[in-house]
C-alpha positions as CSV (number, residue, x, y, z in Angstrom):
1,X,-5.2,-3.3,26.3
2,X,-5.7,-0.2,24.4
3,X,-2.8,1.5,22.2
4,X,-4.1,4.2,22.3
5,X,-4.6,6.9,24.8
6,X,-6.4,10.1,24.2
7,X,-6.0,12.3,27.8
8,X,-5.5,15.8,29.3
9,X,-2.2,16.2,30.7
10,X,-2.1,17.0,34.2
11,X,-2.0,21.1,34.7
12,X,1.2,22.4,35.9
13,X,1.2,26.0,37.2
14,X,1.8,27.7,33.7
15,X,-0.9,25.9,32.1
16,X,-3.3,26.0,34.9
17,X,-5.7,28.4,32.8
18,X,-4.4,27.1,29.2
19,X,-5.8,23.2,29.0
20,X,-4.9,21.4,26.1
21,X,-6.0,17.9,25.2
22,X,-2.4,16.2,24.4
23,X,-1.9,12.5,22.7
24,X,-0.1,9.9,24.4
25,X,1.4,7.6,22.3
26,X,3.1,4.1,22.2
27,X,6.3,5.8,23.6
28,X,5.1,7.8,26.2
29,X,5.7,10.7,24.6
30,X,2.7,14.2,24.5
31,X,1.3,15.4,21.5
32,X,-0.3,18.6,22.3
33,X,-3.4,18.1,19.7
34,X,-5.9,21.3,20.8
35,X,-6.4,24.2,22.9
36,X,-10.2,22.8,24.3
37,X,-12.2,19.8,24.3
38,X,-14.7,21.2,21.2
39,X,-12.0,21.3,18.6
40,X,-10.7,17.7,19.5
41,X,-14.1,16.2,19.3
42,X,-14.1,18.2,15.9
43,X,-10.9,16.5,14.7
44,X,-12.1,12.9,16.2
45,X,-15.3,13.7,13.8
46,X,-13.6,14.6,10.5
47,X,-11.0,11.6,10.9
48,X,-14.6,9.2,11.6
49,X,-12.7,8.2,14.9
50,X,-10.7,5.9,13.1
51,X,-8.0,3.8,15.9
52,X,-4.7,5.8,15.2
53,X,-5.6,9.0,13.7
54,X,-4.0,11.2,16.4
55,X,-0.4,9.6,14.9
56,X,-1.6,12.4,12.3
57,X,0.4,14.8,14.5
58,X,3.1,12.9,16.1
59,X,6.5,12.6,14.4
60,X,5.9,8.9,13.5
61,X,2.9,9.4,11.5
62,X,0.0,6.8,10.9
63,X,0.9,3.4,11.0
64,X,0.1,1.5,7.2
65,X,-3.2,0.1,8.8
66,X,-4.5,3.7,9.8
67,X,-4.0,5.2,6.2
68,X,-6.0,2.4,4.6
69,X,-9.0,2.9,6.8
70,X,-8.6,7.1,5.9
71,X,-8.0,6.0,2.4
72,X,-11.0,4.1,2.3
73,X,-13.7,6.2,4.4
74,X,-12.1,9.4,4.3
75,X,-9.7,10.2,1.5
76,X,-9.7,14.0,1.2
77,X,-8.5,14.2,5.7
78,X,-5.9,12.3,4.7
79,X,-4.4,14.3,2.0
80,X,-4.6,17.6,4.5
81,X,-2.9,14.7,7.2
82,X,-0.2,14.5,4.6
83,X,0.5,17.7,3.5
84,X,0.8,19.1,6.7
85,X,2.9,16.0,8.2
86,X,5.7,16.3,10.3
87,X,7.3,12.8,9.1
88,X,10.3,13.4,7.1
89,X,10.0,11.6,3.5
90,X,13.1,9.1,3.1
């Protein structure tokens, strides 16, 4: 089963002519990521589609697993990742 669910949400009458391509993550919560289609696919590019990037832009952050794959293949996303993360240091 995938983790990981990449979908629009469902329009409601306010956002009938504003789409956004929101993040569903583990807890069922959305994570509004973009304003179209174009810039998601741009994001999915510069993070190589590695599983778990979108956590990027949630409140729990990648997961150990995802930040050694961007560490590897694509160290300089994951320093912007982390300087603009919402996670709270301990």
């Amino acid at each position: 089963m995938n983790e990981h669910k990449d979908q629009t949400l469902p329009p409601n009458d306010d956002q009938m002519l504003r789409p956004t391509v929101s993040f569903r993550d583990n807890n069922c919560q959305w994570h509004p990521l973009t304003t179209d289609f174009t810039s998601y696919f741009r994001l999915a590019l510069v993070h190589l589609g590695i599983l778990g990037w979108q956590y990027a832009f949630t409140e729990n952050g990648m997961d150990a697993q995802c930040e050694q794959m961007m560490r590897i293949f694509a160290p300089e996303r994951l320093v912007v990742d982390m300087a603009n993360s919402v996670v709270k240091p301990y």
